[in-house]
C-alpha positions in Angstrom: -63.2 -49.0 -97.8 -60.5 -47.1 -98.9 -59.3 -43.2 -97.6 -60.5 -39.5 -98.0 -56.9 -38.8 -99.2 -57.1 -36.2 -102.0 -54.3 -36.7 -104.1 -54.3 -33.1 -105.2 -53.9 -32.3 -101.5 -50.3 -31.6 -100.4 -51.9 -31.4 -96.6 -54.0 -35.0 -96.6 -50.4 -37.5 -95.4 -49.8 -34.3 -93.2 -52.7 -34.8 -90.9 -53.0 -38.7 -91.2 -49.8 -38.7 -88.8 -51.3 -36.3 -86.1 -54.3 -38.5 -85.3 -54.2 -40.7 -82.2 -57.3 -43.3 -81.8 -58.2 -44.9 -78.1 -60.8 -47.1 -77.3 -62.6 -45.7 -74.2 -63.2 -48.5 -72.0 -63.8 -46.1 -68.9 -66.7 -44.3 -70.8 -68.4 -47.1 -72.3 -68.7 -48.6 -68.8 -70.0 -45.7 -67.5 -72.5 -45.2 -70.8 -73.7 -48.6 -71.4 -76.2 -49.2 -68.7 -77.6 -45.8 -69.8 -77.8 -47.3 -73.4 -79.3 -50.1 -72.0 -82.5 -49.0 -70.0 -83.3 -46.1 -72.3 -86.7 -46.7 -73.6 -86.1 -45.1 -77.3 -89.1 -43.3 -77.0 -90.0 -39.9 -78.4 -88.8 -37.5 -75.7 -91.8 -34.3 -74.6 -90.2 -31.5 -75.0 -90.5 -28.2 -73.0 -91.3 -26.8 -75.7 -94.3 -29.0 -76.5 -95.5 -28.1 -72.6 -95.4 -24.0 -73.6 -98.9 -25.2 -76.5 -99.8 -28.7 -75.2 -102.4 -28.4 -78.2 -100.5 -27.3 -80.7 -97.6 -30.0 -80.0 -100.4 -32.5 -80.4 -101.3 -31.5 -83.6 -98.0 -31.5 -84.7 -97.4 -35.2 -84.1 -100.6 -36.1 -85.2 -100.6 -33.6 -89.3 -98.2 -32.2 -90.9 -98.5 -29.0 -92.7 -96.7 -27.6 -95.7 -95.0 -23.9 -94.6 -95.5 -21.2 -96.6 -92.4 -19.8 -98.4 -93.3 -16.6 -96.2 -93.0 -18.9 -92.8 -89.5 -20.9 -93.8 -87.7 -17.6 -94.9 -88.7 -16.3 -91.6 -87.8 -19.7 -89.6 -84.3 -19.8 -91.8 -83.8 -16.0 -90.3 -84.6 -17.1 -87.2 -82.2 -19.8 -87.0 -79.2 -17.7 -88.8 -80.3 -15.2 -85.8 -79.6 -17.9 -83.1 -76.1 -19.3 -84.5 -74.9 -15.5 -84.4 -76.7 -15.1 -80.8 -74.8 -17.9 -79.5 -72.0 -17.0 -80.8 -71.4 -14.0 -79.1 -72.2 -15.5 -76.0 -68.3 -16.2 -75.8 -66.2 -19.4 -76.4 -66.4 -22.2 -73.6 -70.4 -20.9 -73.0 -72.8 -24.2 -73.5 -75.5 -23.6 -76.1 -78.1 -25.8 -77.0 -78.1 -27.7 -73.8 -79.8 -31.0 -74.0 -81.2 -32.1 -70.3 -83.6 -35.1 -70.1 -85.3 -35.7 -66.6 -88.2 -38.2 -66.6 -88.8 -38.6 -70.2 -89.0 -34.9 -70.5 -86.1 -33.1 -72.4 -85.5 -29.1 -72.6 -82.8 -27.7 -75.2 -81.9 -24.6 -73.6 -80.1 -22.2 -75.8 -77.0 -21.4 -73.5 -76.4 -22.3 -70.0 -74.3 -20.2 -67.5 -74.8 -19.6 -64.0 -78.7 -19.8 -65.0 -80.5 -21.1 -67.8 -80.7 -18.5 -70.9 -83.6 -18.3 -72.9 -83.0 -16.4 -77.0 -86.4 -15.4 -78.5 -86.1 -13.5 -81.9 -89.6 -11.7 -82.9 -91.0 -9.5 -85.4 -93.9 -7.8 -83.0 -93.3 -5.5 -80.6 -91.7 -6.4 -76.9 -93.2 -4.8 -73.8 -91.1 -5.8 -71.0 -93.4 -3.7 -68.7 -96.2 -6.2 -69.0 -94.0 -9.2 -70.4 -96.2 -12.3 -68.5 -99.4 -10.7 -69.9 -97.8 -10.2 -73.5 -96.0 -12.9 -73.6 -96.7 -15.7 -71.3 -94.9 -18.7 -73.5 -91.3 -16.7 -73.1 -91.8 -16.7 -69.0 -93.4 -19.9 -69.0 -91.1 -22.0 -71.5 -87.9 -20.2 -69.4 -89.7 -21.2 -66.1 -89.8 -24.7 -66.8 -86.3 -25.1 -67.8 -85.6 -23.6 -63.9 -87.7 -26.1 -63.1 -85.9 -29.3 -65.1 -82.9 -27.7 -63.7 -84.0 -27.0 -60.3 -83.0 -23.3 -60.5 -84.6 -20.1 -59.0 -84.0 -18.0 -61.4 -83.1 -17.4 -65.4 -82.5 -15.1 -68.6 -84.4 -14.1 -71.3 -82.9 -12.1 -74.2 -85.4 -11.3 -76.9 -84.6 -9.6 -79.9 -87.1 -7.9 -82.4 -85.7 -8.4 -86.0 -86.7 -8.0 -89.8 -85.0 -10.5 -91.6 -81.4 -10.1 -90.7 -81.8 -6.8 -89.3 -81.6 -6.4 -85.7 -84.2 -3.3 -84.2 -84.1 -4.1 -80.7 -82.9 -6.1 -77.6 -84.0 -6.4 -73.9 -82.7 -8.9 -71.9 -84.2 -9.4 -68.0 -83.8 -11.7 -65.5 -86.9 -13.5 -64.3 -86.9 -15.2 -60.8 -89.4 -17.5 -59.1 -90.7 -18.3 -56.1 -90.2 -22.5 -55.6 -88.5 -24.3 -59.1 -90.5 -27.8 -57.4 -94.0 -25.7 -58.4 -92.5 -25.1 -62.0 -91.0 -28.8 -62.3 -94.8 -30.1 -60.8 -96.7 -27.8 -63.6 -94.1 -29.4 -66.3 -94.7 -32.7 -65.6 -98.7 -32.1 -65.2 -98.8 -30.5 -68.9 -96.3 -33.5 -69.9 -98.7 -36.2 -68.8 -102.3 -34.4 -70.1 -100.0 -34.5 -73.6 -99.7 -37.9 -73.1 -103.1 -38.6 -72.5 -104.4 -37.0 -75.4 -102.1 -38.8 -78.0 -103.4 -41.8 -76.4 -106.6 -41.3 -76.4 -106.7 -39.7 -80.1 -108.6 -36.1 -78.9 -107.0 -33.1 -77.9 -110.6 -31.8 -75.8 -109.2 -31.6 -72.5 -106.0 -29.5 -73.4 -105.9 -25.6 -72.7 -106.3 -23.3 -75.0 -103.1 -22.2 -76.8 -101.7 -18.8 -77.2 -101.4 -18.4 -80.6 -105.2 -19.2 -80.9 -105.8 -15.4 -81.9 -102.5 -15.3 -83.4 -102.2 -16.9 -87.0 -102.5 -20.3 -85.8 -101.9 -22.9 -88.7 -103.5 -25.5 -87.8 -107.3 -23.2 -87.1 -105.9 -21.8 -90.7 -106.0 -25.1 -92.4 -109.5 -26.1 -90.5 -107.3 -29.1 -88.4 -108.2 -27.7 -84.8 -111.1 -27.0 -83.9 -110.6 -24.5 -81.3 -113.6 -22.1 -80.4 -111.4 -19.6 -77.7 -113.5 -21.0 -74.7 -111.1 -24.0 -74.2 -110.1 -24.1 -70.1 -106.7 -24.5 -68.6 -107.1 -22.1 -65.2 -104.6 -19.6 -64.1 -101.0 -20.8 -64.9 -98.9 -22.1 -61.9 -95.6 -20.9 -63.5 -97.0 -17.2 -63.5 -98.1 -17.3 -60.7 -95.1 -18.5 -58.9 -93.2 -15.1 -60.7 -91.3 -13.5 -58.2 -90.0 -10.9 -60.1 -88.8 -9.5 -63.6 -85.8 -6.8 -63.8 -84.7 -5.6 -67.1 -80.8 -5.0 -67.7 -81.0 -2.4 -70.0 -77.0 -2.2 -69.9 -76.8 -5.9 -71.5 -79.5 -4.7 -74.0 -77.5 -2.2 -75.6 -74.8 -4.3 -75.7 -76.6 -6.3 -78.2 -77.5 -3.7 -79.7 -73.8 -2.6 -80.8 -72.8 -6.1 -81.4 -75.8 -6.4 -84.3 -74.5 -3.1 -85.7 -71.7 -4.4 -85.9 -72.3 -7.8 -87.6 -73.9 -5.3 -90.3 -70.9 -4.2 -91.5 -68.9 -7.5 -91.8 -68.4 -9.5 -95.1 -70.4 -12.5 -96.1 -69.2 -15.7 -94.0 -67.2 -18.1 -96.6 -67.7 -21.1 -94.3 -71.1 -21.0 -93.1 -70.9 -24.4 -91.6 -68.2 -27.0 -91.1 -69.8 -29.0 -94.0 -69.0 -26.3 -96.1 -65.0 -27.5 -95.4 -66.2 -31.1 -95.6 -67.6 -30.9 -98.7 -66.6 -27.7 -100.7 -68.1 -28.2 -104.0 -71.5 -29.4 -103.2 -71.0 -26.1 -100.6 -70.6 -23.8 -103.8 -73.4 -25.4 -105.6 -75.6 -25.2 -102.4 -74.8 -21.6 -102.7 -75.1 -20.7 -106.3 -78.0 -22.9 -107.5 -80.6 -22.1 -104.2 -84.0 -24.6 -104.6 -86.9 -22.9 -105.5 -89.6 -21.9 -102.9 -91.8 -24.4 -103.7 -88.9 -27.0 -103.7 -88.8 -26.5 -99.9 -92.5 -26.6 -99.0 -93.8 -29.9 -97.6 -90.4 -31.6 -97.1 -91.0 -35.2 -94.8 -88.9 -35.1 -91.8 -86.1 -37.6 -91.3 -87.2 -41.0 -89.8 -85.3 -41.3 -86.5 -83.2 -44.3 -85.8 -84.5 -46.5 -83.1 -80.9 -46.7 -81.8 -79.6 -43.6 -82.8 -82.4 -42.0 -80.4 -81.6 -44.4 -77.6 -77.8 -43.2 -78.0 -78.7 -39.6 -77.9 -80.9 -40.3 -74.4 -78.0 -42.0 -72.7 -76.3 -39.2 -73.5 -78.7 -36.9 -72.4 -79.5 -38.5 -69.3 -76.1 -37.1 -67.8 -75.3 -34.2 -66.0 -76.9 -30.7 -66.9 -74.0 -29.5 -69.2 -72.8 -32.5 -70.6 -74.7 -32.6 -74.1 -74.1 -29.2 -75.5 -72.9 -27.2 -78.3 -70.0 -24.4 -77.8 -69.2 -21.3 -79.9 -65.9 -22.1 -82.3 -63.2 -19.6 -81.4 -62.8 -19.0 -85.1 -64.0 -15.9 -87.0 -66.6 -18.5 -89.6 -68.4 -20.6 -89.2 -71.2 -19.4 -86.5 -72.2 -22.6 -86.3 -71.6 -24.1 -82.7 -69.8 -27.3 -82.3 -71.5 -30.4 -80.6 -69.6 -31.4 -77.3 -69.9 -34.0 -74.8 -67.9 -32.6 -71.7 -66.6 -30.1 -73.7 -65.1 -31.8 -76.0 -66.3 -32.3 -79.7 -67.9 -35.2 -80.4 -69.7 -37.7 -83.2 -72.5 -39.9 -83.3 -72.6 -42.9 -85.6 -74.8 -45.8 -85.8 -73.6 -48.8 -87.8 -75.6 -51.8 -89.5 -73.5 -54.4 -87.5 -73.2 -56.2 -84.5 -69.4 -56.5 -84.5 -67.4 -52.9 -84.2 -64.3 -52.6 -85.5 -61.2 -51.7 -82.8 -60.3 -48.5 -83.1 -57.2 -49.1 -85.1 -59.8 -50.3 -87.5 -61.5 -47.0 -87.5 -58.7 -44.6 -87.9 -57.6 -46.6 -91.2 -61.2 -47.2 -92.3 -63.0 -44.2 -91.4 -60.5 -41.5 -91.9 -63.8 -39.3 -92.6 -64.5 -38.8 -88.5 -61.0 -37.9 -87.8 -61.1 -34.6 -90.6 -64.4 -34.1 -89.2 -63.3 -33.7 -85.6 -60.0 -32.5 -86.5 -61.8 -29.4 -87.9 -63.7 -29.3 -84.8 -61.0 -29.5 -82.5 -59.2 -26.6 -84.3 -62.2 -24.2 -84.2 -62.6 -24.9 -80.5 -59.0 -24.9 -79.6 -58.9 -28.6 -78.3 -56.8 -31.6 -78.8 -59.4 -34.4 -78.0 -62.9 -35.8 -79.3 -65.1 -38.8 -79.0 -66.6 -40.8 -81.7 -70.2 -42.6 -80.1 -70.8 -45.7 -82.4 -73.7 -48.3 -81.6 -74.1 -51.4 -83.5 -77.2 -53.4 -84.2 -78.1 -56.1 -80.8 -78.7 -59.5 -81.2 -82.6 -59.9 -80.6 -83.4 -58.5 -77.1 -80.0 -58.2 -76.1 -77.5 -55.3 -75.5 -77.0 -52.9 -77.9 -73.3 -53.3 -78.9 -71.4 -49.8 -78.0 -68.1 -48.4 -78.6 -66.6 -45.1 -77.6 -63.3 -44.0 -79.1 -60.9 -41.1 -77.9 -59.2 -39.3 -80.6 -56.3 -37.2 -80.0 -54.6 -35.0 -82.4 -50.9 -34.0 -81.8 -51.1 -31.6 -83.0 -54.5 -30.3 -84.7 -53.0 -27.9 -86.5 -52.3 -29.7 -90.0 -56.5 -29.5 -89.8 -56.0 -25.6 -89.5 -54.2 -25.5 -92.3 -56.1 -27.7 -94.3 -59.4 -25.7 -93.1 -57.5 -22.4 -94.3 -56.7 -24.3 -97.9 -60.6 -25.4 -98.3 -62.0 -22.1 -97.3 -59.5 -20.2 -99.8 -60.3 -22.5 -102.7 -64.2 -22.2 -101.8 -63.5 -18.2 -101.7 -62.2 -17.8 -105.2 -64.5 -20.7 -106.4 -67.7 -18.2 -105.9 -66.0 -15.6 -107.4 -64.4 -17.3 -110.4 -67.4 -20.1 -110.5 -64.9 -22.9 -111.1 -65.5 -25.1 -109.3 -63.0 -27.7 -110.5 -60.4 -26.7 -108.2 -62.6 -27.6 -105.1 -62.1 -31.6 -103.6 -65.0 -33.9 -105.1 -67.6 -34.9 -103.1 -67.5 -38.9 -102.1 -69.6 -41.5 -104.4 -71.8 -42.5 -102.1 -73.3 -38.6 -102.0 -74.1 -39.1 -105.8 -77.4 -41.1 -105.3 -79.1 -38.3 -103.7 -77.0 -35.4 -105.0 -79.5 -32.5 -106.8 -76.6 -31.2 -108.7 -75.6 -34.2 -110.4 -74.5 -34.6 -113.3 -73.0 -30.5 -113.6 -71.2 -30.7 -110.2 -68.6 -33.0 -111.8 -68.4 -35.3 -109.2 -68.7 -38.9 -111.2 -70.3 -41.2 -109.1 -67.0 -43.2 -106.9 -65.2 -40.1 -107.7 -64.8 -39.8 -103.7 -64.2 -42.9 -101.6 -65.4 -41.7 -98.4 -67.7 -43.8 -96.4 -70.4 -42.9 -94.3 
């Protein structure tokens, strides 16, 4: 399969010698049982329990978005990688936590769950469960997956990438078993109506006065007079308090981020593939290009993976902050410490010597990783295909690098040559990208990367 040695790259032999590669027999033992019961099944997220009916339309249509709506849901995700960011190295974003087939992603994770909400309309904290109920209720039910009192909610009115305001408060409530009870109520009425094909006996949503796309586009059929009774979560609220110190904070922080340059490295593929990163940059698609786009099918075994994974301790599945200045991007970590996730079209896996010869592409990957986190160890996940009902095959890998900082330098080498690339728009100085990206590459043939040109596998 050949290596991701660049020969033009002084640096490649350098870090080939700093990799270590383990098998994890300690992990895999702990894991495989996990792999084995999970059921595979789509997951209900909290966030489909905030608009039961709207997350029931969503799995049943799916609607084109506007060019309006993605420019706004792009700013809203460039809002949340800075957001997390300055939450502060070692914090866990994007905690996955999966209790009884019902998973919440909560954005960061300290000594209570943390809740980010970025919006364009006004915020009255003064009235916030009349004005808006889904932020209390969404942040009550993670207390409840977690079993916690008491949370955080930092929301953040914004126009485009321009920060107005900030409040943050802390929300407690009175018993997290009534919040976890109203979770899994929602969760199993959500069920119910996929099952039976009609939505008729879920509430009313809140964004039924509010732009709702799927009234918009005549799909639901919602009149206003839906039921649903006073909410449990709000009515468990035992109180709201409003740290106006923490507020301001963000609000110096966003000034701040005004005045700095453009990021080179946006995201860690930027440094693992630099020149489709340029072209990415310099040749955008067009709106319409991006309306409409089908969502990835999930891998059967990919998405059994991700649950035994999941199914751990609160914490374990998470994303941290890189201590690095680019990119905002948050790292995936399992225990804090990076981590891939690979599923391969075999039943065999190779041993881990195997890998590191093989598949050098995981250990630049993770070396990058490791440097921007300040670590020395990862874990590569890989499931293979099972034999008829049986086990799905499972391997877990430790990779040490001793030490990571050839990756440093080679990070600092890609992001230079990617700097001076958009500037000089040459972009033959930038490592091609591997042949089997060429099928479904948008830039071929300009890019200059002839298909085999790279030899990196998947």
């Amino acid at each position: 399969m050949g290596t991701d040695a660049d020969p033009r790259d002084p640096a490649s032999e350098e870090w080939a010698g700093a990799v270590r590669v383990e098998e994890d027999t300690l992990l895999e033992r702990e894991l495989a049982p996990r792999l084995q019961v999970a059921s595979g099944l789509r997951p209900i997220s909290v966030t489909d329990l905030v608009n039961p009916r709207i997350a029931y339309w969503r799995r049943q249509t799916e609607l084109p978005k506007p060019p309006s709506v993605q420019a706004r849901l792009e700013a809203g995700v460039r809002w949340h990688l800075w957001l997390g960011a300055q939450l502060g190295p070692g914090t866990p974003l994007e905690v996955r936590v999966r209790r009884e087939g019902i998973i919440g992603r909560i954005d960061a994770l300290t000594d209570v769950p943390v809740e980010l909400k970025t919006t364009s309309g006004p915020i009255d904290v003064d009235d916030l469960a009349r004005a808006r109920p889904d932020y209390v209720e969404q942040l009550g039910m993670y207390c409840g997956l977690l079993g916690r009192p008491a949370g955080r909610l930092s929301m953040f009115l914004t126009r485009g990438d321009e920060l107005v305001d900030a409040h943050v408060v802390d929300i407690s409530f009175h018993d997290p078993a009534v919040l976890w009870a109203e979770a899994q109520r929602r969760a199993q009425s959500l069920r119910t109506a996929w099952e039976e094909g009609r939505p008729t006996e879920l509430p009313r949503c809140a964004w039924f006065d509010r732009g709702c796309e799927f009234r918009r586009e005549r799909v639901c059929s919602c009149t206003g007079a839906e039921g649903g009774g006073p909410s449990p979560i709000l009515e468990g609220l035992a109180g709201i308090v409003e740290d106006r110190g923490a507020g301001e904070r963000w609000r110096l922080a966003a000034r701040a981020r005004e005045r700095r340059a453009p990021l080179v490295v946006e995201r860690f593929r930027d440094l693992l593939y630099p020149r489709q990163a340029y072209f990415e940059r310099t040749r955008p698609p067009a709106p319409e290009e991006r309306v409409g786009l089908p969502h990835a099918t999930s891998d059967p075994i990919r998405t059994r993976l991700f649950e035994a994974l999941e199914s751990g301790a609160p914490g374990d599945l998470a994303r941290h902050a890189p201590r690095t200045e680019e990119p905002e991007e948050a790292v995936p970590v399992y225990r804090g410490m990076p981590y891939l996730l690979r599923v391969w079209r075999t039943r065999t896996l190779p041993s881990a010597p195997e890998v590191r010869v093989r598949q050098p592409q995981y250990a630049i990957e993770l070396g990058f990783r490791c440097a921007a986190l300040g670590e020395n160890h990862a874990w590569l996940f890989v499931a293979g295909q099972p034999e008829g009902s049986g086990p799905v095959p499972l391997r877990v890998l430790s990779y040490s690098f001793a030490p990571v900082t050839p990756f440093a330098r080679l990070w600092r080498t890609r992001a230079r040559d990617l700097a001076r690339t958009l500037q000089d728009n040459d972009p033959s100085r930038l490592s091609p990208c591997p042949g089997w990206m060429a099928r479904d590459c948008r830039f071929q043939p300009e890019c200059g990367c002839p298909p085999g040109s790279g030899r990196l596998q998947r």
